[in-house]
KOLTORMI-320462 format. One record per residue (C-alpha): residue in three letters; x, z, y. Coordinates in Angstrom, 2 decimals. Example, Ala and Ser with C-alpha at 12.3 -4.5 7.8 and 13.67 -1.06 7.14 Angstrom:
% KOLTORMI-320462
@vexza=ALA | c1=12.30 | c3=7.80 | c2=-4.50
@vexza=SER | c1=13.67 | c3=7.14 | c2=-1.06
% end
This chain:
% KOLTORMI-320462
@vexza=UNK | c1=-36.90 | c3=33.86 | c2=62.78
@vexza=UNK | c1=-33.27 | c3=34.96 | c2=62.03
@vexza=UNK | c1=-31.25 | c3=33.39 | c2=64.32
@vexza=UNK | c1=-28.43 | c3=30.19 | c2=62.43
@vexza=UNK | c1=-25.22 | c3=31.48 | c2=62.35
@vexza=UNK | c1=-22.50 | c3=30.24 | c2=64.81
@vexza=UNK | c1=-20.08 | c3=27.70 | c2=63.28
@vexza=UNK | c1=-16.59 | c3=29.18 | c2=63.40
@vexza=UNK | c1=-14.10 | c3=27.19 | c2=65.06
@vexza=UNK | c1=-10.34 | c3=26.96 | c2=65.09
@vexza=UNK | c1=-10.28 | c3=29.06 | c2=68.42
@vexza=UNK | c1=-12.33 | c3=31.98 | c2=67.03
@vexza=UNK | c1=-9.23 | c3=31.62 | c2=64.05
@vexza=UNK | c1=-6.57 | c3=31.73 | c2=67.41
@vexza=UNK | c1=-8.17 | c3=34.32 | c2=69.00
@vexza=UNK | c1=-8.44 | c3=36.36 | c2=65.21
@vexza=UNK | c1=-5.14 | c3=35.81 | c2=64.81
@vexza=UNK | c1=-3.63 | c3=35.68 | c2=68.15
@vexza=UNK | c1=-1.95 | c3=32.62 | c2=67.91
@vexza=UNK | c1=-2.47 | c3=29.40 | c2=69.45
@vexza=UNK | c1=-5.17 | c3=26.86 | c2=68.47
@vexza=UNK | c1=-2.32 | c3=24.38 | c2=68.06
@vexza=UNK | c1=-0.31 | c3=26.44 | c2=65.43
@vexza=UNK | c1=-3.47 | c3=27.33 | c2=63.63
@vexza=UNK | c1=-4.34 | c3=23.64 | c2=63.78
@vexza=UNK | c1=-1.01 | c3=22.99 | c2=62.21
@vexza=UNK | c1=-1.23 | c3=25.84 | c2=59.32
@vexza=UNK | c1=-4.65 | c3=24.44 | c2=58.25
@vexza=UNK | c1=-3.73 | c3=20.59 | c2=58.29
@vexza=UNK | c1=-0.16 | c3=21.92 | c2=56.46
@vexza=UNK | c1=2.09 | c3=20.14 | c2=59.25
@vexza=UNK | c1=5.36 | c3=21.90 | c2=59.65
@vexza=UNK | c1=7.12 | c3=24.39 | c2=61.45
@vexza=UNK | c1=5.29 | c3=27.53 | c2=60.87
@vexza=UNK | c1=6.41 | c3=30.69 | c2=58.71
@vexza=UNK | c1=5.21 | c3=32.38 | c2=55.70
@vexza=UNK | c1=3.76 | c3=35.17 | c2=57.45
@vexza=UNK | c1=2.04 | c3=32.76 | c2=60.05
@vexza=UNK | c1=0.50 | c3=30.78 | c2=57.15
@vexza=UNK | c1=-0.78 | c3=33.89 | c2=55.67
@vexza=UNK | c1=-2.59 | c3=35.29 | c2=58.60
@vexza=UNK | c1=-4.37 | c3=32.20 | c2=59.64
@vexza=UNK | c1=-5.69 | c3=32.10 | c2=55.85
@vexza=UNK | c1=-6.70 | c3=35.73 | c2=55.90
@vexza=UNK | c1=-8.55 | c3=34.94 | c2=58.85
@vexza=UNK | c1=-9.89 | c3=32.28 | c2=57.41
@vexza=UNK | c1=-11.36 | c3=33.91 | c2=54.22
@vexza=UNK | c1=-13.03 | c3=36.69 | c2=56.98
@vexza=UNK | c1=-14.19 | c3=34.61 | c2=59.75
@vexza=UNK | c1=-16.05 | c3=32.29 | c2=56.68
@vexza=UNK | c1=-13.52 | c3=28.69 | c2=58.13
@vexza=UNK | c1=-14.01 | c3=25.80 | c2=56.05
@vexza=UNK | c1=-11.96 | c3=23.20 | c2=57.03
@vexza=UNK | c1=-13.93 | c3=19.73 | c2=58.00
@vexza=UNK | c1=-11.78 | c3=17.45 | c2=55.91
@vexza=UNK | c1=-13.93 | c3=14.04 | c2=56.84
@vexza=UNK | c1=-13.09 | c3=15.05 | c2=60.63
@vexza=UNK | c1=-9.51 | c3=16.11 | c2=59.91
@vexza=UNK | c1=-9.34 | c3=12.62 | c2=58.03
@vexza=UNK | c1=-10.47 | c3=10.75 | c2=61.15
@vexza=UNK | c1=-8.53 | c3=12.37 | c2=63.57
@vexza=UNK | c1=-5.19 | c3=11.92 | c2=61.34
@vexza=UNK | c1=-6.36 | c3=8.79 | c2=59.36
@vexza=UNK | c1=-5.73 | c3=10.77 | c2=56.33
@vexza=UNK | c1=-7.44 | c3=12.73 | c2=54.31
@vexza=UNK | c1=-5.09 | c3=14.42 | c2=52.18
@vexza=UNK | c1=-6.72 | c3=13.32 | c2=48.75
@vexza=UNK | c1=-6.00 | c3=11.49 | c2=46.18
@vexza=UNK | c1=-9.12 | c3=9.96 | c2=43.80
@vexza=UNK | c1=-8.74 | c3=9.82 | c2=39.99
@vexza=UNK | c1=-10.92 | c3=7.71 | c2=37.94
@vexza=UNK | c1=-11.97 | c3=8.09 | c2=34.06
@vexza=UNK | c1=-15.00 | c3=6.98 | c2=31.81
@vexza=UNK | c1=-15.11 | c3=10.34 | c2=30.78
@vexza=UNK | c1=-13.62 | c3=13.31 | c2=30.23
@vexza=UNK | c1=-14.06 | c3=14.51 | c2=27.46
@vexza=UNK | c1=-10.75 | c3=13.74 | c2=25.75
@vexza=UNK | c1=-8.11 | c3=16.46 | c2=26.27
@vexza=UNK | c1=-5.04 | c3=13.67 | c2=26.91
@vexza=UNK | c1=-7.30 | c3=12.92 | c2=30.56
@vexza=UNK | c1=-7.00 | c3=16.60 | c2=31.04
@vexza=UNK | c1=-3.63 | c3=17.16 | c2=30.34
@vexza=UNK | c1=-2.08 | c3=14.16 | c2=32.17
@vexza=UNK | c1=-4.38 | c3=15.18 | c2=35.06
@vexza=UNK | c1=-2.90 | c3=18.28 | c2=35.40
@vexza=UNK | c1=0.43 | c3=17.11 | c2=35.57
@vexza=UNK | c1=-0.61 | c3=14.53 | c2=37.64
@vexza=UNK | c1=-2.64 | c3=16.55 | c2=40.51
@vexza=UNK | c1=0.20 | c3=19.03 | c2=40.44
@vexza=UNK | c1=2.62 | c3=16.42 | c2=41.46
@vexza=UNK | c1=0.44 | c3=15.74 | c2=44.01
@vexza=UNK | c1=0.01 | c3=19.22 | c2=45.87
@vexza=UNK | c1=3.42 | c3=19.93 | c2=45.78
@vexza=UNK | c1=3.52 | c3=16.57 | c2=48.43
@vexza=UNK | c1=0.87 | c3=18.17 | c2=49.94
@vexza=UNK | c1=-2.23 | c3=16.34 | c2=48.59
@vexza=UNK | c1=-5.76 | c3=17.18 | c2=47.21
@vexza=UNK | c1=-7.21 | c3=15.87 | c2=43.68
@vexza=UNK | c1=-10.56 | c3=14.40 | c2=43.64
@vexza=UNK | c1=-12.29 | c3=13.25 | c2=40.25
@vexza=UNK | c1=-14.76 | c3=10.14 | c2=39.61
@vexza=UNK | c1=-16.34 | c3=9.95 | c2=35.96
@vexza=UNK | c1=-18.51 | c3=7.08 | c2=35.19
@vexza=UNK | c1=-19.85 | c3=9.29 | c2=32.04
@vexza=UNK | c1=-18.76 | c3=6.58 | c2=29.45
@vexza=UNK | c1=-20.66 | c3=3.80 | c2=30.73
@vexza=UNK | c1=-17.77 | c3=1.55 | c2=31.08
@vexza=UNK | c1=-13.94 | c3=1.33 | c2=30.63
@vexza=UNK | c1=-13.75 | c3=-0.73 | c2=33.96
@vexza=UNK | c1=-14.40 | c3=0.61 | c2=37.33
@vexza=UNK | c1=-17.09 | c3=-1.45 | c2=39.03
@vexza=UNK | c1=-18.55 | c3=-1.47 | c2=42.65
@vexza=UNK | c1=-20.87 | c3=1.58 | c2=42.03
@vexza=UNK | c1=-17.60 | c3=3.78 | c2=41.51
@vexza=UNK | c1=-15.76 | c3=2.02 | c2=44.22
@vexza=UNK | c1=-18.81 | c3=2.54 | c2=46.41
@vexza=UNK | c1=-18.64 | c3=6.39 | c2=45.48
@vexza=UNK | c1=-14.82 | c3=6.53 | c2=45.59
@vexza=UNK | c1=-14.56 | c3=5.25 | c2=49.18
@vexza=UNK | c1=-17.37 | c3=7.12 | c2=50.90
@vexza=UNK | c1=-14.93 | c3=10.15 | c2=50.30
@vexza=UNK | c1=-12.15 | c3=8.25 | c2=52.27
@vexza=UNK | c1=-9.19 | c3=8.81 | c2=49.80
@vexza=UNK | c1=-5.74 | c3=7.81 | c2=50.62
@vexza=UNK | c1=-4.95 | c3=6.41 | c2=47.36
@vexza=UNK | c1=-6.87 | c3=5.67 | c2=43.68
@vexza=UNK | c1=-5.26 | c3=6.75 | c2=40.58
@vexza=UNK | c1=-7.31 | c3=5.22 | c2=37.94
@vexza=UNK | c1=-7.46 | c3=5.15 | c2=33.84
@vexza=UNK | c1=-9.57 | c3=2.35 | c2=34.49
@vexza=UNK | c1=-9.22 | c3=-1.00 | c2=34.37
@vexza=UNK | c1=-10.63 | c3=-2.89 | c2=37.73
@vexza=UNK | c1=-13.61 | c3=-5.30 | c2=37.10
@vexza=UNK | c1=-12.77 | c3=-8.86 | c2=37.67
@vexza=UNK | c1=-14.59 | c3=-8.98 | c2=40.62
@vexza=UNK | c1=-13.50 | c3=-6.01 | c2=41.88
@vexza=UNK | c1=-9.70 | c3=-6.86 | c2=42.24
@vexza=UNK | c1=-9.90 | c3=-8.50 | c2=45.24
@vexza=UNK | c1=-12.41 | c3=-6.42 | c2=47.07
@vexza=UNK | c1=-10.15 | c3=-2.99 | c2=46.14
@vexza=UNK | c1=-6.69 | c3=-5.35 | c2=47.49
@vexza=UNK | c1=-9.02 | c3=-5.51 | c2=50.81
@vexza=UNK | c1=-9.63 | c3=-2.11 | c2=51.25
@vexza=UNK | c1=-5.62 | c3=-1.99 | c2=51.77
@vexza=UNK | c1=-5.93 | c3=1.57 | c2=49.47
@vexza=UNK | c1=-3.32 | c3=2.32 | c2=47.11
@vexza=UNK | c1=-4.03 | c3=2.14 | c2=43.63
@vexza=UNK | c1=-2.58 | c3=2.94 | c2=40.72
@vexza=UNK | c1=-4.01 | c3=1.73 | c2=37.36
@vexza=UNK | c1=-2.68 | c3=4.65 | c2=34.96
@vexza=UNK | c1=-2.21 | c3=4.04 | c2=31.20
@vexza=UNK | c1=-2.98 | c3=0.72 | c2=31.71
@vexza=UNK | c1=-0.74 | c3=-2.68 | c2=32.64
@vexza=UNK | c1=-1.28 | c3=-3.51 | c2=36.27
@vexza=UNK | c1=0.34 | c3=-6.91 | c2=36.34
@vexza=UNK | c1=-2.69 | c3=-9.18 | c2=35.22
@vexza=UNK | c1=-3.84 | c3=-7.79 | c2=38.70
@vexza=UNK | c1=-1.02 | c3=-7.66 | c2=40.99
@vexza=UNK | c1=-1.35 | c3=-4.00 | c2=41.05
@vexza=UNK | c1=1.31 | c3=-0.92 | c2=40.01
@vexza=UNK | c1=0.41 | c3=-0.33 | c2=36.55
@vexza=UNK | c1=1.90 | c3=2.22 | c2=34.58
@vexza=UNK | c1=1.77 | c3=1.75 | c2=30.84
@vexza=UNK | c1=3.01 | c3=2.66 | c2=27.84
@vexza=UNK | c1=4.26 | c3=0.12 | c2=25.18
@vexza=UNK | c1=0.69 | c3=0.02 | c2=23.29
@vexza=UNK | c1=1.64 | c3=-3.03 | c2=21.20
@vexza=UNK | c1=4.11 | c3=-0.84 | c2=19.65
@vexza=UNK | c1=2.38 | c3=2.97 | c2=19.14
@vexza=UNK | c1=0.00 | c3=0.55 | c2=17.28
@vexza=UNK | c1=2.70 | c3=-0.79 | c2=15.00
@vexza=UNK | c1=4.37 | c3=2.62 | c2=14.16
@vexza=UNK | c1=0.78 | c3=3.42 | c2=13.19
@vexza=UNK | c1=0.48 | c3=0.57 | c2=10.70
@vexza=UNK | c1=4.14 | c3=0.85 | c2=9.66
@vexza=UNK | c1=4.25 | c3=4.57 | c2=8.62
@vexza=UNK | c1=0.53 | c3=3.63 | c2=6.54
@vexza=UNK | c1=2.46 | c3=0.72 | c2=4.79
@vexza=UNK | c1=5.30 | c3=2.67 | c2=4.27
@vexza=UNK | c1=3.15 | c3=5.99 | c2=2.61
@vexza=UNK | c1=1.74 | c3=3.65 | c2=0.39
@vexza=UNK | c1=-1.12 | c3=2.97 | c2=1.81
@vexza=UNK | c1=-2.62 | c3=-0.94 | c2=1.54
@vexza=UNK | c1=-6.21 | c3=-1.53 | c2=2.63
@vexza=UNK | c1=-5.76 | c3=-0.46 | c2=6.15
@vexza=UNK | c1=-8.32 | c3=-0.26 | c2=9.04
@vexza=UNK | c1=-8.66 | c3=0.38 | c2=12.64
@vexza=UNK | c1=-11.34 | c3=1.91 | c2=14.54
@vexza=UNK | c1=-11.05 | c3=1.15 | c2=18.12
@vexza=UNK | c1=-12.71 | c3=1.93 | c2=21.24
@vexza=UNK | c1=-14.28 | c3=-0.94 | c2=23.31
@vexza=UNK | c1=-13.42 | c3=-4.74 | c2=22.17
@vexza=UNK | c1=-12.85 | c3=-6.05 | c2=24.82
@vexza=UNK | c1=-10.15 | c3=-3.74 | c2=26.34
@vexza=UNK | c1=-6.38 | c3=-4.61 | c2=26.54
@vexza=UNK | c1=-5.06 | c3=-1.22 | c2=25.94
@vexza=UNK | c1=-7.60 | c3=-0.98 | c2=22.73
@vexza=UNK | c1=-6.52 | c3=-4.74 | c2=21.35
@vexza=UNK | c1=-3.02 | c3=-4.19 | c2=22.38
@vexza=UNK | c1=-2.92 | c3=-1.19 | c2=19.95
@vexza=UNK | c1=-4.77 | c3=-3.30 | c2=17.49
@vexza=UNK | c1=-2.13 | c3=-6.13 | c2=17.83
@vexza=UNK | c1=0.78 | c3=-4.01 | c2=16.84
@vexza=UNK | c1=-0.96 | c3=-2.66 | c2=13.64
@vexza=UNK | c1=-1.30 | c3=-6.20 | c2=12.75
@vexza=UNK | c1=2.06 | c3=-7.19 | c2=13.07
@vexza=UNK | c1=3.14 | c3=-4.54 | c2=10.49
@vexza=UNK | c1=0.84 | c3=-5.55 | c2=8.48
@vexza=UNK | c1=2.25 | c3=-9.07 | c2=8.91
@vexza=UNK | c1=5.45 | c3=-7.98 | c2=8.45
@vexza=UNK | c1=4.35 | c3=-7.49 | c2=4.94
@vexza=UNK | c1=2.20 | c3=-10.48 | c2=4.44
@vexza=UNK | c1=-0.95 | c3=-8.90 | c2=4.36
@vexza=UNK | c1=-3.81 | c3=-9.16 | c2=7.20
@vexza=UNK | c1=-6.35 | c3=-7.02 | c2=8.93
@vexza=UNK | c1=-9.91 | c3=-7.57 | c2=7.07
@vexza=UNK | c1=-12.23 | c3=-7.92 | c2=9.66
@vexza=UNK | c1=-14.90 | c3=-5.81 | c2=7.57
@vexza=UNK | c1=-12.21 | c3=-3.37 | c2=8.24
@vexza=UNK | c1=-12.43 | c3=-3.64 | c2=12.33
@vexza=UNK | c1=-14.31 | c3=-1.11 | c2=14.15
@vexza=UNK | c1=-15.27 | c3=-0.16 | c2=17.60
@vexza=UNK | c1=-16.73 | c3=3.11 | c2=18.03
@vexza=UNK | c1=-18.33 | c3=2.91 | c2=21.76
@vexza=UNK | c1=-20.31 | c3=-0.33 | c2=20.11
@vexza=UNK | c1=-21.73 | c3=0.80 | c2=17.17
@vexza=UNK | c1=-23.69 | c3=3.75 | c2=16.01
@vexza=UNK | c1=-21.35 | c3=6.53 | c2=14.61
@vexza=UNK | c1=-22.85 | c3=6.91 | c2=10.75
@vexza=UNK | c1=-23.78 | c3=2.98 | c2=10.03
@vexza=UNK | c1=-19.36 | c3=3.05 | c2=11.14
@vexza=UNK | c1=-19.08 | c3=5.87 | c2=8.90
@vexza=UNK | c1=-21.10 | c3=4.21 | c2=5.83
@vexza=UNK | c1=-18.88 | c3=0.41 | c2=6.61
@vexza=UNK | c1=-15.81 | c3=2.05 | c2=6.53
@vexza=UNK | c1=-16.58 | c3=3.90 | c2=3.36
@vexza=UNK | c1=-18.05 | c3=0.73 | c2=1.87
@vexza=UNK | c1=-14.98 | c3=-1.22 | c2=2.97
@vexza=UNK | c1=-12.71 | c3=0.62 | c2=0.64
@vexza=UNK | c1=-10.03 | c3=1.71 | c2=3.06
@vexza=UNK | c1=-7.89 | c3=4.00 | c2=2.20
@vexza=UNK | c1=-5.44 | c3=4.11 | c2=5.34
@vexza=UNK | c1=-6.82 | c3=4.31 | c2=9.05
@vexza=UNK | c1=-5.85 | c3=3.72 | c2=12.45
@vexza=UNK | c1=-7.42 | c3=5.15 | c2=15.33
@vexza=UNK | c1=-7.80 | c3=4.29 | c2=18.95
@vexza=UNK | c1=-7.01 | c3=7.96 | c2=19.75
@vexza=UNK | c1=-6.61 | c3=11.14 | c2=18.44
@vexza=UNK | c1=-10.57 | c3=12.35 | c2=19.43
@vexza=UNK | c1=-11.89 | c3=9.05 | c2=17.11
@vexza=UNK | c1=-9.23 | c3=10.32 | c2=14.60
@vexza=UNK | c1=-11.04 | c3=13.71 | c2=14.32
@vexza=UNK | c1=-14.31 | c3=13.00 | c2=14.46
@vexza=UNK | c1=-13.81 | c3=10.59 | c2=11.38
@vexza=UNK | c1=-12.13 | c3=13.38 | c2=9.35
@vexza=UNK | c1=-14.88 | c3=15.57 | c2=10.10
@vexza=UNK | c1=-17.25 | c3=12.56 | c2=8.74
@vexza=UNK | c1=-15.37 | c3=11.86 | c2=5.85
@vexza=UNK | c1=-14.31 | c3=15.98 | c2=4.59
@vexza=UNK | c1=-18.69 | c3=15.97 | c2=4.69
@vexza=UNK | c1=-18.62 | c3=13.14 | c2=1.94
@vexza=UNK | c1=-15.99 | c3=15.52 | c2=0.56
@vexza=UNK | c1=-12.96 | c3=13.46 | c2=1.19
@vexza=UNK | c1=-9.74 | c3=14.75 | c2=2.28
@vexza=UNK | c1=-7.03 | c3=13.48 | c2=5.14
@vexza=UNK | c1=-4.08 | c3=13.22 | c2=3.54
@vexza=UNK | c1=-4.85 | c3=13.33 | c2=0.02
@vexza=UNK | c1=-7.93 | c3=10.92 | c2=-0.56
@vexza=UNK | c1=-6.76 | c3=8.60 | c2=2.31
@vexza=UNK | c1=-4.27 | c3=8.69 | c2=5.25
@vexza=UNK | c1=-5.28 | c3=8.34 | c2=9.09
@vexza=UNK | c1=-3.35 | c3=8.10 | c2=12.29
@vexza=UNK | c1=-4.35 | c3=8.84 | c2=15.81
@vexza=UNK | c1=-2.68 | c3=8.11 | c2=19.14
@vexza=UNK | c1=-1.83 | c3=10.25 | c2=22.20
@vexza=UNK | c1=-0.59 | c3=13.48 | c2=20.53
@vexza=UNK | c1=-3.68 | c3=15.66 | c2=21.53
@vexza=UNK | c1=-2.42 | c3=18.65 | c2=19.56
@vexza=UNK | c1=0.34 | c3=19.21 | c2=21.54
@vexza=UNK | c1=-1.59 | c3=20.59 | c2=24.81
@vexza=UNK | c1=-4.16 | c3=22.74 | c2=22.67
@vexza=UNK | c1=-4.91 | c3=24.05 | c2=19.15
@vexza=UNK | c1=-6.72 | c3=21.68 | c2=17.01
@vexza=UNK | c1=-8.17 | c3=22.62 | c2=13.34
@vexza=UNK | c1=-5.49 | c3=20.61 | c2=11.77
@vexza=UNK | c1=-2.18 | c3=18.85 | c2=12.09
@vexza=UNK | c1=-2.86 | c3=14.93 | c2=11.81
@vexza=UNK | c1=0.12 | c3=12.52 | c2=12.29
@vexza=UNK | c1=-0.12 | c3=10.42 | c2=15.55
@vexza=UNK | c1=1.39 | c3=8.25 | c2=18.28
@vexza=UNK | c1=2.72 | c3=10.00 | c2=21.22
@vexza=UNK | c1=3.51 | c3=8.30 | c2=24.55
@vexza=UNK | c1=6.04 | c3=11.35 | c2=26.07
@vexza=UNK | c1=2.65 | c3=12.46 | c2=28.04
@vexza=UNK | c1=4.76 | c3=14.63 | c2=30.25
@vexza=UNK | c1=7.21 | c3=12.36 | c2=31.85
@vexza=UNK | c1=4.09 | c3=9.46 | c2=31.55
@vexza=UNK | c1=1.79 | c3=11.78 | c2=33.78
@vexza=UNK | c1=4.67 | c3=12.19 | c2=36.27
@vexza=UNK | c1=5.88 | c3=8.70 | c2=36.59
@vexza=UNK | c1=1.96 | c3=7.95 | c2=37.29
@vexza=UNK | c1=2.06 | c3=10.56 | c2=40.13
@vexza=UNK | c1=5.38 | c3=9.23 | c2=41.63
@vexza=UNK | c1=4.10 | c3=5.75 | c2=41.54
@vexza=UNK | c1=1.18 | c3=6.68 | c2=43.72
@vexza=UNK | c1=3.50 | c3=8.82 | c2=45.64
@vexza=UNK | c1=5.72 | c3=5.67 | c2=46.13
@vexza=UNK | c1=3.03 | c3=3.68 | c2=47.15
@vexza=UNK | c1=1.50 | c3=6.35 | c2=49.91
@vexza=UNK | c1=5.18 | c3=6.94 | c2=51.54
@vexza=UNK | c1=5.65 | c3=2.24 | c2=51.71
@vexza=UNK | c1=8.37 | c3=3.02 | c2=49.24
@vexza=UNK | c1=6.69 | c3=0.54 | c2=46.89
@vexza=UNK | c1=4.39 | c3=-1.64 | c2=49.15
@vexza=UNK | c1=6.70 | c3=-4.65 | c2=48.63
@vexza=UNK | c1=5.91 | c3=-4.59 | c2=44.64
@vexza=UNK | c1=2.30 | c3=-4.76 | c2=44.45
@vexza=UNK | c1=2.61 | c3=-5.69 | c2=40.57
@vexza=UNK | c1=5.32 | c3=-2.79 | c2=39.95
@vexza=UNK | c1=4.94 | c3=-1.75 | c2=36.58
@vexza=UNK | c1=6.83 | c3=1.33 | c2=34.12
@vexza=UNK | c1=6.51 | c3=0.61 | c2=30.73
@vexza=UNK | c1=6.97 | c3=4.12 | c2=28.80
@vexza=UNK | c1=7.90 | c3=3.97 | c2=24.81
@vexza=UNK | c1=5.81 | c3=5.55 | c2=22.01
@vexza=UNK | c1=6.94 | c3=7.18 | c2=19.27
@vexza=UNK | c1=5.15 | c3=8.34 | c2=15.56
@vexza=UNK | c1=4.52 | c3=12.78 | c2=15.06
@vexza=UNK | c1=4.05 | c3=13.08 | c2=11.79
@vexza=UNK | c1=1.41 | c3=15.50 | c2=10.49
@vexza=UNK | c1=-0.45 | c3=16.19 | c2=7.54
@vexza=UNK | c1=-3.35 | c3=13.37 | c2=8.02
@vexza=UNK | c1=-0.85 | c3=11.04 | c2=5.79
@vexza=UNK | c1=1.00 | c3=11.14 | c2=2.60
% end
């Protein structure tokens, strides 16, 4: 029987190396005062000797693990990608680790299941695009963990929250529709009963207001809630001829739909997405949407987390940055 291989430890890395188990100690656990050159060998020792570094020990000999958790329904919109990068770059420069929680679209709240999963990796802080379950909010205040709803408003929670102004990307949206000549206006959202997805619906109503019209219910949608080609048939049925989307994914997916019943953005009817997608990759058209300054949004969600890890912002538990939005126009819209 071929005999297990012996577990390398920091003083086969010391004795590699020639340096002390307390400097390698230090390299690995990135503590200061050590040079380039020191850092270097101890990881090309590493790499040869096979060292993998035992973070759940590290973590309870330092009572830190060096990680930060971020939380999404999903993935697979390219804003949670984006913003993630900025955001877990923020974060090793200060010297932490990213670690990612999906739910796979089962819910826009995070819920004990996900806490469950979160905390079994020991975290020092949550970033999350979630909302917290009702119930939830007081269990994640006990765990004493920092968190950080991102994207979202904290302050119904008595958590750091950082937002953009949703209320008002939604009413650019409906303002630039009214203003292209566009008059039976809908809105496809994403889950009903989400305040980032009503807020955005609230501000295209007030432009519509603002010209004494109103939103026709028959006109409302929610894409997680229904199934995509009865939506498809309403909104055709409906009559709409300008739309509003919850974000820039819904708004291509329905142009896609529509271009197969041979109707075209921007000439047949005029649509508007939110978040600016088209700006971090190359997408098959240009459509005119709401951008939130995604940049300086991701890092102002990093620093708030970073705030919260150094005490800087322990003494504000319902801190919260409200960013501005602003329209892009494309050619989705007259």
């Amino acid at each position: 029987m071929e005999q297990e291989k012996k577990k390398v430890t920091l003083k086969d890395i010391a004795a590699k190396t020639g340096l002390s188990v307390n400097t390698v100690s230090r390299v690995l656990n990135k503590k200061p005062y050590y040079t380039k050159e020191v850092e270097e060998k101890v990881t090309a020792a590493c790499k040869e000797l096979g060292y993998i570094v035992d973070m759940n020990a590290s973590g309870l000999r330092s009572g830190s693990t060096h990680t930060i958790a971020i939380l999404f329904d999903d993935l697979i919109n390219p804003f949670y990608s984006y913003t993630t990068d900025i955001i877990s770059k923020r974060f090793e420069e200060n010297g932490y680790n990213t670690i990612i929680f999906s739910n796979n679209g089962k819910s826009a709240y995070v819920d004990y299941e996900m806490m469950r999963s979160v905390m079994a990796r020991k975290p020092d802080g949550i970033l999350s695009f979630l909302e917290p379950e009702e119930d939830m909010v007081d269990f994640i205040k006990q765990t004493g963990i920092p968190f950080v709803i991102f994207g979202r408003d904290g302050s119904p929670y008595g958590m750091v929250g950082i937002d953009a102004d949703e209320e008002y990307g939604g009413y650019l949206a409906g303002k630039h529709l009214l203003d292209r000549g566009y008059r039976k206006l809908a809105y496809i959202g994403s889950w009903h009963d989400v305040k980032v997805c009503l807020d955005r619906e609230r501000g295209f109503e007030r432009a519509l207001a603002e010209n004494e019209m109103k939103l026709d219910p028959s006109r409302v949608f929610y894409i997680r809630e229904l199934d995509f080609n009865d939506m498809i048939d309403s909104l055709l049925k409906s009559g709409a001829d300008g739309i509003f989307c919850f974000n820039d994914i819904i708004a291509f997916i329905v142009i896609e739909a529509l271009e197969s019943k041979g109707l075209e953005a921007g000439i047949d009817y005029g649509i508007v997405g939110y978040d600016n997608i088209q700006q971090m990759m190359r997408m098959p058209r240009l459509i005119t949407t709401i951008d939130v300054g995604s940049h300086d949004f991701a890092e102002a969600g990093a620093d708030a987390m970073l705030g919260l890890l150094s005490g800087e912002k322990r003494t504000m538990p319902s801190f919260r940055e409200t960013h501005k939005s602003f329209l892009v126009r494309g050619k989705s819209t007259r």
